[in-house]
BABAMI-919293 format. One record per residue (C-alpha): x, y, z. Coordinates in steps of 0.02 Angstrom, whole numbers, padded with zeros to 5 digits, always signed. Example, Ala and Ser with C-alpha at 12.3 -4.5 7.8 and 13.67 -1.06 7.14 Angstrom:
2
+00615-00225+00390;+00684-00053+00357;
***
This chain:
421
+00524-00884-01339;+00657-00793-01302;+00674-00582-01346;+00790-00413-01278;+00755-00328-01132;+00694-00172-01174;+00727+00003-01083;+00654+00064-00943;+00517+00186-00979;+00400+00270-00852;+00234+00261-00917;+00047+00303-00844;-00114+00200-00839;-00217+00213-00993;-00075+00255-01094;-00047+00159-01257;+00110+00058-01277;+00129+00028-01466;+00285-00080-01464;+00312-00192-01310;+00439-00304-01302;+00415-00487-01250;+00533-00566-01135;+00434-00739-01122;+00303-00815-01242;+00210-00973-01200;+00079-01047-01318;-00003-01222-01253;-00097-01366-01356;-00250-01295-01390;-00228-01105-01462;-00042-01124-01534;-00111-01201-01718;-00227-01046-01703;-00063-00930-01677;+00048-01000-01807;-00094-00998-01945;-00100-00796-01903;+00104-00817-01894;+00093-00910-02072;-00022-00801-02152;+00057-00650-02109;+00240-00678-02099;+00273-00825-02188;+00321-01016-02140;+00446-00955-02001;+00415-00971-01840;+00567-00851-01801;+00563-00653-01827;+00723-00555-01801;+00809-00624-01620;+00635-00688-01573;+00650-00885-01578;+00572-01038-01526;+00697-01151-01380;+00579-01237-01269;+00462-01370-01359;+00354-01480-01194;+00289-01622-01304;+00127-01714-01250;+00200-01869-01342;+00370-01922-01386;+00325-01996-01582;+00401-01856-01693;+00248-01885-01833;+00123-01856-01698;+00055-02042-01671;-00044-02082-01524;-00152-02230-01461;-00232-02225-01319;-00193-02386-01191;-00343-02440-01125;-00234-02568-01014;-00203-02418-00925;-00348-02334-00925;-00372-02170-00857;-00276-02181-00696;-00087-02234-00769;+00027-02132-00851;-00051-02107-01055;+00093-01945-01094;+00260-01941-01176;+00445-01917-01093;+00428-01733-01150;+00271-01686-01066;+00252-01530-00944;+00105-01527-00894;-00033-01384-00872;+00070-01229-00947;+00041-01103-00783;+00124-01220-00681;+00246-01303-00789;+00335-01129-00836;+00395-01107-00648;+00454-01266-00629;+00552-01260-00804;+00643-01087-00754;+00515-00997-00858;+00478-00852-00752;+00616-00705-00699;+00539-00556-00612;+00534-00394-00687;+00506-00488-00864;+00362-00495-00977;+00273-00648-01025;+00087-00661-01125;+00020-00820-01132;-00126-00901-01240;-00236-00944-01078;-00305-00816-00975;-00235-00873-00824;-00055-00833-00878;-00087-00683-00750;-00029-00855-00598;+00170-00790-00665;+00133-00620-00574;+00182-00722-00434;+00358-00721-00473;+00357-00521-00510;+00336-00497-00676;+00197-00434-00779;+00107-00592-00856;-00060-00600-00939;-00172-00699-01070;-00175-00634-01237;-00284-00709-01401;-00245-00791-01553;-00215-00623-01661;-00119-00563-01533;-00002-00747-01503;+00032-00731-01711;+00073-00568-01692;+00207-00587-01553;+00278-00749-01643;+00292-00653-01796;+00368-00488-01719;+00403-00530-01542;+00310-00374-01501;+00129-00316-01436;+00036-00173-01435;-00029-00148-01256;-00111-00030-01140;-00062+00005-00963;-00188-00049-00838;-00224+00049-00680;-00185-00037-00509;-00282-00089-00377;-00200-00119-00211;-00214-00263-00092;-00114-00245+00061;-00080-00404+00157;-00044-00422+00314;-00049-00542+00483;-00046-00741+00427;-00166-00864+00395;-00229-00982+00542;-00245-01157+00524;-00369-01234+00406;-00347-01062+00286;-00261-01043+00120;-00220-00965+00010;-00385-00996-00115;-00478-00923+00027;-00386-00752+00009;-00408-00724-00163;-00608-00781-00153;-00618-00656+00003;-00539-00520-00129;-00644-00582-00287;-00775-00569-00166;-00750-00401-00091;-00747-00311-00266;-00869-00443-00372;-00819-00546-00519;-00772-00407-00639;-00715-00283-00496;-00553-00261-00563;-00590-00281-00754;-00423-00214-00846;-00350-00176-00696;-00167-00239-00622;-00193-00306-00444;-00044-00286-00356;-00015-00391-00171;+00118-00333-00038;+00131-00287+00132;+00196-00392+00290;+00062-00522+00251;+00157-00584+00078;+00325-00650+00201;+00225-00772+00261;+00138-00849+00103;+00234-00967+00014;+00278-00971-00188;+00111-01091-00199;+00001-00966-00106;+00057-00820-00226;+00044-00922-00374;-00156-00954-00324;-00184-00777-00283;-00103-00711-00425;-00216-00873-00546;-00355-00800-00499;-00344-00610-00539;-00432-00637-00704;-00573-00719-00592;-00611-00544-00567;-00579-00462-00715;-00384-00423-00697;-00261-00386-00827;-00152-00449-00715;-00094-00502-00523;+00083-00459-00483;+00200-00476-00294;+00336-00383-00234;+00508-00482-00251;+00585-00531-00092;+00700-00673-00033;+00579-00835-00067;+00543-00757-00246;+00734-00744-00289;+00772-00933-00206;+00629-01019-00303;+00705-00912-00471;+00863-00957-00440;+00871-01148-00382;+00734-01163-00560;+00822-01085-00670;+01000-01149-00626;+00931-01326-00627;+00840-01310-00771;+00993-01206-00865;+00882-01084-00910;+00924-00895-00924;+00981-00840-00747;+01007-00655-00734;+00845-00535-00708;+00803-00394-00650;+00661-00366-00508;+00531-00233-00523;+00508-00121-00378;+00359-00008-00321;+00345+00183-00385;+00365+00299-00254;+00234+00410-00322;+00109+00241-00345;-00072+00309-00361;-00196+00162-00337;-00388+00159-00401;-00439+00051-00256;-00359-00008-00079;-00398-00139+00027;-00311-00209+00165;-00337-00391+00199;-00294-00466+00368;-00247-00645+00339;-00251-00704+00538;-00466-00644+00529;-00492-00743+00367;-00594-00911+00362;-00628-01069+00238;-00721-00970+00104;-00822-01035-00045;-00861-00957-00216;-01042-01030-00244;-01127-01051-00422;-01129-00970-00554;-00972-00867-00514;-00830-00823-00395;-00876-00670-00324;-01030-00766-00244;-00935-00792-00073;-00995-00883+00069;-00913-00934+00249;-00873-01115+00226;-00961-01140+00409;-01144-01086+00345;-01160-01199+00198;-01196-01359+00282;-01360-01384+00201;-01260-01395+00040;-01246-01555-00022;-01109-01626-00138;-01113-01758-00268;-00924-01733-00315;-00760-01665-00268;-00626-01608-00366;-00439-01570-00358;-00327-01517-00480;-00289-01358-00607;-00174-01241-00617;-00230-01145-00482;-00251-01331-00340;-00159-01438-00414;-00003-01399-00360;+00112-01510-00238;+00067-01397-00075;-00115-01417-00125;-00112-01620-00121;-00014-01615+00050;-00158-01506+00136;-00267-01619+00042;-00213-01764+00110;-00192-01675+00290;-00391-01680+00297;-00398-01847+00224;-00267-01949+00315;-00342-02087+00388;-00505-02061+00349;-00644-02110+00190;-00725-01975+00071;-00912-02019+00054;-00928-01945-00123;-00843-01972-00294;-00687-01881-00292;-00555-01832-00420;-00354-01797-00381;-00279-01726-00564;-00098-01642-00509;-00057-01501-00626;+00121-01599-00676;+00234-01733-00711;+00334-01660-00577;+00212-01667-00447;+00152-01853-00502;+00321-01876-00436;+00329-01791-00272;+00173-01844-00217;+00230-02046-00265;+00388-02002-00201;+00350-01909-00028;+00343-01989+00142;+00215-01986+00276;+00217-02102+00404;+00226-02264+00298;+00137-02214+00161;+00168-02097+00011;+00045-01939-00011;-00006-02013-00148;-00056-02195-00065;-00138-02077+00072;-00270-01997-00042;-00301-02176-00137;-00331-02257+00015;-00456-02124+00062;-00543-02196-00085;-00490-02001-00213;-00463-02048-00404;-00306-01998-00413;-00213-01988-00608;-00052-01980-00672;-00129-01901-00825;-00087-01711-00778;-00161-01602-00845;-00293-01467-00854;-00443-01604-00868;-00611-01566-00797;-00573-01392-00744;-00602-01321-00918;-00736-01484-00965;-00684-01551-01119;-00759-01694-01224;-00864-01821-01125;-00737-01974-01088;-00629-01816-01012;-00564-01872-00825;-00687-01824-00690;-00798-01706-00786;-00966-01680-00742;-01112-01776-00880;-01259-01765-00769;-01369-01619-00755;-01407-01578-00554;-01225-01604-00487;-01155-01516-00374;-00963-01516-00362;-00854-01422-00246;-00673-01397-00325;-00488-01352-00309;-00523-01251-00461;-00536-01072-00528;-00690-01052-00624;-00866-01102-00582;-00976-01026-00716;-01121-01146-00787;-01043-01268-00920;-00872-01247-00844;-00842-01413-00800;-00963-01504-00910;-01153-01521-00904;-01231-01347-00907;-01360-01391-00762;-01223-01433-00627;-01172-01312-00493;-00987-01279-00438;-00925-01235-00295;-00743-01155-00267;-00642-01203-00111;-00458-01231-00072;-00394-01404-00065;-00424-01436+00141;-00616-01377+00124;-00628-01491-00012;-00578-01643+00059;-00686-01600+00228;-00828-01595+00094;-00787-01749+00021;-00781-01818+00184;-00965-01751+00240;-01049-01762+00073;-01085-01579+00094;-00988-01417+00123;-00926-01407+00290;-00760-01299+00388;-00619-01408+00352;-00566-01351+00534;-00684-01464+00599;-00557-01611+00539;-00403-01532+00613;-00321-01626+00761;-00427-01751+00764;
***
């Protein structure tokens, strides 16, 4: 959805704005009935209000009534979703020219915050609130104090960028930053790509965040650009810059070159442990895929651990879209495609994308957990009991490359120990 830019107003934290404009709406599968019923009840049958309209429509299937069988000649593995289909929303919106900086976008998932990436304020809103922004295209909202996370040096080999923001969530616990904007700059930020910002800025609700937002620079405005020319999507924008008279509630300074493989043990991600001292952990399952790993960079350091070489446990590839089904099928290395790569390391990989197993689902969902006494270490950004089926499993958050070194060992293990060899 589509709405004007509004002025430029200086405002403080705590202080109540009634009538925000929304640049950018995006309601996925599951909460978007929920919205238009509050939409239909309130405002009538349209799904239009003033200039506020709906132009982008990502279709799960491509039968106009809705009909859907499931091929079981397929099974779970080949491709089950229409010519339309995105993928998992967070992901899909970049890659569609969805996200300008300096815009505005709520989202009916929390982990809308992953757009801050792209500088612009983006968070999760509820159904009430959805209906209320389809109906009006504006949102009562109040502005969050900041907490700032300085970045600088770059990460060393075997880090990414999941380990930063589980060394952050860790730092300040699980709801250390609870209604709170975390903002990410410094010399650091040059040398993370669009992928590592996108994770760091996923996982800002992790710890309570309104929101996670970067500073624009060159990379942002060249992904922006080359996405929303190719996509013919609106192309002008306007980038937010920092206040000179910031004031922060909390400063950190994060040294990427002195981070290591980190791991957000059960039941939450502020539980952080070094990678290196969990050996005695052992896995049952592995898991990559979401939003927040299942992105194209994430398979290719995935497959970097695995190349060549056999996971020991039952392990589950879900990319987050279409579009990276078809880089990872499509990509060269050596003789083989990424995608052949992690098959012939024995992963279950899907062309299904999709959110799957993060968020559980029914039963026959791919690669969720139906055992009690599992213990899964995953790509993923939530590890709270239940999240990703049974109730008496354990989950373990990692980035992609200390996954795959667990699913290698059978148990959690520095993925650096796989490097080079």
């Amino acid at each position: 959805m589509n709405a004007p830019r509004q002025q430029v107003a200086v405002v403080d934290p705590g202080f109540i704005q009634r009538a925000v404009r929304v640049d950018r709406f995006a309601a996925e599968s599951r909460k978007c009935p929920f919205a238009y019923g509050v939409v239909k009840y309130h405002v009538g049958q349209r799904l239009s209000c003033g200039t506020l309209v709906v132009r982008y429509f990502y279709d799960v299937i491509d039968d106009p009534n809705g009909h859907w069988v499931f091929e079981p000649g397929k099974g779970m593995l080949k491709r089950q979703y229409g010519s339309h289909y995105a993928g998992v929303c967070h992901t899909a919106l970049p890659q569609k020219g969805h996200t300008r900086p300096g815009e505005i976008l709520f989202g009916t998932d929390s982990h809308t915050c992953m757009a801050g990436a792209f500088n612009e304020f983006a968070t999760g809103i509820g159904n009430t609130d959805a209906g209320f922004v389809m109906g009006t295209g504006k949102l009562l909202i109040k502005v969050p104090e900041t907490m700032h996370f300085r970045l600088e040096g770059a990460l060393q080999p075997g880090v990414m960028a999941k380990d930063v923001i589980l060394h952050c969530i860790g730092e300040i616990g699980f709801d250390g930053a609870t209604y709170r904007a975390m903002q990410f700059d410094g010399e650091g930020v040059k040398s993370l790509s669009i992928d590592d910002r996108m994770t760091i800025a996923n996982m800002a609700i992790e710890a309570g965040g309104k929101n996670g937002v970067f500073e624009f620079d060159s990379r942002t405005q060249e992904y922006v650009d080359a996405r929303t020319q190719t996509n013919g999507t609106k192309r002008n924008y306007t980038p937010v810059e920092r206040d000179r008279g910031e004031k922060f509630v909390y400063e950190m300074v994060v040294d990427l070159s002195k981070l290591e493989p980190t791991v957000a043990c059960h039941p939450d991600p502020g539980q952080r442990k070094k990678a290196k001292d969990m050996g005695d952990t052992k896995l049952d399952r592995a898991y990559v895929g979401s939003c927040t790993g299942g992105k194209t960079s994430d398979f290719v350091e995935f497959a970097r651990i695995l190349r060549g070489r056999k996971v020991t446990i039952d392990t589950f590839g879900v990319p987050a879209t279409p579009e990276i089904v078809r880089d990872l099928q499509t990509t060269y290395w050596g003789n083989e495609t990424v995608w052949q790569i992690l098959v012939g390391a024995g992963v279950q990989m899907t062309e299904n994308a999709g959110c799957a197993a993060c968020l559980g689902g029914p039963v026959d969902t791919f690669g969720r957990i139906n055992k009690a006494g599992i213990n899964c270490i995953s790509a993923t950004n939530r590890n709270f009991p239940g999240r990703m089926g049974d109730k008496e499993s354990k989950v373990f958050l990692a980035s992609p490359m200390t996954v795959a070194a667990s699913a290698i060992a059978g148990k959690i293990v520095d993925p650096r120990e796989y490097l080079g060899n």
